[in-house]
C-alpha positions in Angstrom: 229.5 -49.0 -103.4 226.3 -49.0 -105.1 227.6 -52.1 -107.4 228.7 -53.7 -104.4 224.9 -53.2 -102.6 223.4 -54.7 -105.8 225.6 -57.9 -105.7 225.1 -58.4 -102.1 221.5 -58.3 -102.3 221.7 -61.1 -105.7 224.2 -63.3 -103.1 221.3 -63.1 -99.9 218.4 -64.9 -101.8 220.7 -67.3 -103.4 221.9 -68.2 -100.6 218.8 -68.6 -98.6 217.4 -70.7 -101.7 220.4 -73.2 -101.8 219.6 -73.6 -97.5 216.2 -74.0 -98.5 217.0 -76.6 -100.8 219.5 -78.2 -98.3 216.8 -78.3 -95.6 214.4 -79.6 -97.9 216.9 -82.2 -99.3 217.5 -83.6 -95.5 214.3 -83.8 -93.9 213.3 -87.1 -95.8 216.5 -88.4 -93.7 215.4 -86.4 -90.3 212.0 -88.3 -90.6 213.8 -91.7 -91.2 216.7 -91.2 -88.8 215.5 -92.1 -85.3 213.8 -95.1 -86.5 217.2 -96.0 -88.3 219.0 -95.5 -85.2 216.6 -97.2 -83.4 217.0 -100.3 -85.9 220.7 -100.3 -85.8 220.8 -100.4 -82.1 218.2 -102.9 -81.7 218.8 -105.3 -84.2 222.5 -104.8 -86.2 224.5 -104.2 -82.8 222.7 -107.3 -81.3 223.9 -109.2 -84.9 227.7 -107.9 -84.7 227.5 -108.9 -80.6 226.6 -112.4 -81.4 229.1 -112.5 -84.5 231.8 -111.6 -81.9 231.2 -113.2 -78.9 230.6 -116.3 -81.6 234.3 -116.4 -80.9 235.0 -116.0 -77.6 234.4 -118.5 -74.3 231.8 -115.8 -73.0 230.2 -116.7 -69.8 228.2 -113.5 -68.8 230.0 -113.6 -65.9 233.8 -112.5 -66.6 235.4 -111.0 -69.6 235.5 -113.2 -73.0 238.6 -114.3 -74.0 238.9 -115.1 -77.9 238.9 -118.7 -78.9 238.8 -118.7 -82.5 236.6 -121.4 -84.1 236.6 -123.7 -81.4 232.8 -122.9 -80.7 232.1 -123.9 -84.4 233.9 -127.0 -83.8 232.2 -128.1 -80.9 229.0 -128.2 -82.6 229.7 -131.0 -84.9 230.8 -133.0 -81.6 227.3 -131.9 -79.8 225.0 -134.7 -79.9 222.1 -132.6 -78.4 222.6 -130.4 -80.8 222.2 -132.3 -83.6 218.9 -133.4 -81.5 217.8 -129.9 -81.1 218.2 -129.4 -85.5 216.4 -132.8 -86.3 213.5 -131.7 -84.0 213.3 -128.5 -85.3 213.2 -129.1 -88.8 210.7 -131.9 -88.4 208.6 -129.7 -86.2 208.9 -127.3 -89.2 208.2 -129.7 -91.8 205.2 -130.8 -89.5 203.5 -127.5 -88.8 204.2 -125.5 -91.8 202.3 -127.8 -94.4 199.3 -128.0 -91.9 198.5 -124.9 -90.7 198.8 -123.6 -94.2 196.6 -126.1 -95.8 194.1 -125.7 -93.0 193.8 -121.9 -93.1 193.3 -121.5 -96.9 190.6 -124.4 -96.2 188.7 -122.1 -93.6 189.2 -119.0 -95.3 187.8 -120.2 -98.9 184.7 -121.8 -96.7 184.3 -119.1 -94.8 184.5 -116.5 -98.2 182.0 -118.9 -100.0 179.6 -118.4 -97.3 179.5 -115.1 -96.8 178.8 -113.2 -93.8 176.4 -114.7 -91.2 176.7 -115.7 -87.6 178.0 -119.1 -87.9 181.1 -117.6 -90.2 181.5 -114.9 -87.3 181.2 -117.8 -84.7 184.0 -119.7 -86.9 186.2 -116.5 -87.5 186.0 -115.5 -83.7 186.5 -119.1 -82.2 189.7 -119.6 -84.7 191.0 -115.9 -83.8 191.0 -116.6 -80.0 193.9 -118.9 -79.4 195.7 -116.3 -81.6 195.0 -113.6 -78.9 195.7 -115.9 -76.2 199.1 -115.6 -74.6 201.3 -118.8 -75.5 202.4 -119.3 -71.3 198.6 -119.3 -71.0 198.0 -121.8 -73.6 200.3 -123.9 -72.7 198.7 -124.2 -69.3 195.4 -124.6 -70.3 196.3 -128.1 -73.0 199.0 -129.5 -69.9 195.8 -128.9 -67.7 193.5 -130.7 -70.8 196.4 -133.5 -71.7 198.1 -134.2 -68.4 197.1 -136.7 -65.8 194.2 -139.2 -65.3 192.1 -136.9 -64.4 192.4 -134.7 -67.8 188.7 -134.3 -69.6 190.4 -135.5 -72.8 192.1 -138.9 -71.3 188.6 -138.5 -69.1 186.8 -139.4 -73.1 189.2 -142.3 -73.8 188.7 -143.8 -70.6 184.7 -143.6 -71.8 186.0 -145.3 -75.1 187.6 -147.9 -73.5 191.0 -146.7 -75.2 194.5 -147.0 -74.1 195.6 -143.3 -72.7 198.3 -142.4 -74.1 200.9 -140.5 -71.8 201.0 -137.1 -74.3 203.9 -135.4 -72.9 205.7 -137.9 -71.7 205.8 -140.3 -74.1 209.0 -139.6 -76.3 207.3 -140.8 -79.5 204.8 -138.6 -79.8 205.4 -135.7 -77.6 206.9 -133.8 -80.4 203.9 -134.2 -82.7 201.1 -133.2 -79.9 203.4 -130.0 -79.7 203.4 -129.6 -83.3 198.9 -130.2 -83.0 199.0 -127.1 -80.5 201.1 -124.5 -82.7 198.7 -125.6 -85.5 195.7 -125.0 -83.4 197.2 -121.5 -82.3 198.2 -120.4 -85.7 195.8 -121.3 -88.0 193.7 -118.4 -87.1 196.2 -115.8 -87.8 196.8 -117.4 -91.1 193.2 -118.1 -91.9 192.6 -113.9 -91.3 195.4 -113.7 -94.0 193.8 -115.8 -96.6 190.7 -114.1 -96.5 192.0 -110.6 -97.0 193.6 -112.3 -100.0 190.5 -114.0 -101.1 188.3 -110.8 -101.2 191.1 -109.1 -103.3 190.5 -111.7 -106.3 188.4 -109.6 -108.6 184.7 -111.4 -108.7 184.8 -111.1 -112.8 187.3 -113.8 -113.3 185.3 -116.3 -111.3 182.0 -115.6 -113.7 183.9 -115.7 -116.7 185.0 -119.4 -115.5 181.5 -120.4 -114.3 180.3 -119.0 -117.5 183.0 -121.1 -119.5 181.5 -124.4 -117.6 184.2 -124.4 -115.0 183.1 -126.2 -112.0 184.4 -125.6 -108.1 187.2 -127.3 -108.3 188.5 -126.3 -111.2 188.3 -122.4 -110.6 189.8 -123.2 -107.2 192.6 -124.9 -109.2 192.7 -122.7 -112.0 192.1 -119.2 -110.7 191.9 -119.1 -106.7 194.9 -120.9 -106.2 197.1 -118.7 -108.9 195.9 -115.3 -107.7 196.7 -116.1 -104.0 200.4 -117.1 -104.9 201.7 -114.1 -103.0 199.7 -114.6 -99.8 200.8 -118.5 -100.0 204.0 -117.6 -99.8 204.0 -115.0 -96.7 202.2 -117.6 -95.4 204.4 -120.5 -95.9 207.9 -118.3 -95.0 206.2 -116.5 -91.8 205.2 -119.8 -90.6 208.9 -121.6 -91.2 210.3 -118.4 -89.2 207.8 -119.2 -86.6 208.5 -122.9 -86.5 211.7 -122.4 -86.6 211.9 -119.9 -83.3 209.7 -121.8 -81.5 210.2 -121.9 -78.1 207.9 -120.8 -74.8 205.5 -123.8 -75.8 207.8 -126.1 -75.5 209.7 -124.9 -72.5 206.1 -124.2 -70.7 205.0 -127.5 -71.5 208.0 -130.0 -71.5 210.9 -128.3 -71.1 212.5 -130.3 -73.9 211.5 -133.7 -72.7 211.7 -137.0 -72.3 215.2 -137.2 -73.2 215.2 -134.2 -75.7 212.8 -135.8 -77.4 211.5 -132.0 -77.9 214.3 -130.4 -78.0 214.4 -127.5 -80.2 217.2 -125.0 -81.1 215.8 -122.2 -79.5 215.4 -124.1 -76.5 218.7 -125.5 -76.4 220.8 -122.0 -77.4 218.2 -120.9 -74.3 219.4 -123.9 -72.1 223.2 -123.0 -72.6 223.0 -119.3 -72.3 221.1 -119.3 -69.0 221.9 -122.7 -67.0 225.1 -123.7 -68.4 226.4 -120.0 -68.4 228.1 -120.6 -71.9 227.1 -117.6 -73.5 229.9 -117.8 -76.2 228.8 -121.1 -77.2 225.0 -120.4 -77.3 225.6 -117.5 -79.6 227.5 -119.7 -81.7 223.9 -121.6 -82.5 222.2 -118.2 -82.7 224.1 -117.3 -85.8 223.4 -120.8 -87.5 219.4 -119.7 -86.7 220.0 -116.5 -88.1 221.3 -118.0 -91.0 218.7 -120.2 -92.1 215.7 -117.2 -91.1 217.6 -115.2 -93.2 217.7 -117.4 -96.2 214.0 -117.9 -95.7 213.4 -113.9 -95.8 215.6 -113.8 -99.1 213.8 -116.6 -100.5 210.0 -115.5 -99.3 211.1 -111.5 -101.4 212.6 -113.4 -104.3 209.2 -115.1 -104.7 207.1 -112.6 -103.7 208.6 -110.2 -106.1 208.5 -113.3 -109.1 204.7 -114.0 -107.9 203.5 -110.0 -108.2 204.9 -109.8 -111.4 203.8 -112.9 -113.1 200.2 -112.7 -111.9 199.7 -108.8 -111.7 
């Protein structure tokens, strides 16, 4: 009995130490589980959804019967989706290049300056329209571009120029649109370049000055290098912005004249919710998922080249 007594108490704290350890083993996973659920219900069902109903004649309305590939098919045969691509990459290939070159242009005048109230003024005037909902933005420029009565056609009437019709002529409506996302972006970008900038270690720019390097060249040489990393958040968060772009446009021209703005976003939008041809419209999602998700792989794969090479 007495043996027995002695093994029993030896078994209780073992086995109160392996629980321990179980408990303390799992709770990593107990802190991480609801936001993993939350993720996977949010975002990987939503995925799958799409995937399926990809390949189904979905309406909203009655029950999807599958179709196979025909959805897939039908894109090469839509014209206005080919429309909707064109426009969206060039809107990409517009916006991308200038809001990036304009924001490291602020920030590294703005850093060189220093702090005093005209930098404030500049920092706080770009970081507004960032604030600023888009619905409300987009009233505010129709307000400032459209009719003959608009303060900015009000200037060119002063300047004897011809005014042109902004959003209603085809030829340039997509490039005043691709101005306004500029103009509401920049900021955001601009914040990010200057938390990049004061990160640079103030040593390597005295050793260049010290060396005889000008401006320019320990822009080129040092400035430009060190903010690799932040370029290229920059560049990829603005292509998946570009790219998704879509309550300017339909606020302001709803894809107009003759889908001369029509974007992808707009036109998956247009099919899901007028024409009722869910099935379809979900087929274009997943070509958009697609190329955001080759731009996240791409944006890690060079962030994760970038930090090593320069740190």
């Amino acid at each position: 009995m007495q043996n027995g007594e002695i093994l029993l108490k030896i078994e209780k704290p073992r086995r109160m130490f392996c629980i321990k350890r179980l408990a303390g083993r799992g709770k990593p996973y107990g802190f991480i589980g609801p936001l993993s659920l939350i993720l996977f219900t949010f975002y990987v069902v939503p995925i799958l959804l799409s995937l399926y109903f990809s390949f189904t004649d979905y309406n909203i309305i009655k029950d999807p019967n599958f179709i196979g590939i025909s959805n897939y098919r039908s894109l090469l045969e839509d014209k206005v989706f080919r429309v909707s691509l064109k426009n969206t990459f060039i809107f990409t290939l517009g916006v991308v290049p200038a809001q990036t070159i304009i924001s490291l242009v602020m920030a590294t005048w703005i850093v060189s300056r220093g702090k005093s109230r005209l930098t404030e003024f500049v920092k706080g005037a770009m970081f507004i329209p960032v604030i600023s909902s888009m619905v409300l933005v987009s009233i505010v420029w129709r307000i400032l571009l459209n009719g003959e009565g608009s303060p900015l056609n009000m200037i060119f009437e002063l300047l004897n120029i011809t005014q042109p019709n902004w959003l209603g002529d085809s030829s340039i409506v997509l490039f005043v649109l691709m101005g306004i996302t500029v103009w509401k972006n920049t900021g955001y970008f601009m914040v990010l370049y200057i938390a990049g900038l004061m990160e640079i270690p103030q040593n390597y720019m005295e050793a260049a000055r010290v060396d005889g390097a000008g401006r320019l060249r320990v822009f080129y040489h040092i400035t430009l290098p060190l903010l690799a990393p932040t370029t290229i958040m920059v560049v990829f968060l603005g292509i998946v912005w570009s790219l998704q772009t879509f309550d300017l446009i339909y606020t302001l021209t709803g894809g107009g004249p003759g889908n001369a703005s029509m974007t992808l976003v707009l036109h998956i939008y247009n099919n899901a919710f007028k024409n009722f041809n869910a099935g379809y419209a979900m087929t274009m999602a997943n070509i958009l998922l697609l190329f955001s998700a080759v731009a996240a792989i791409l944006q890690r794969g060079l962030l994760k080249r970038e930090r090593s090479e320069v740190y």
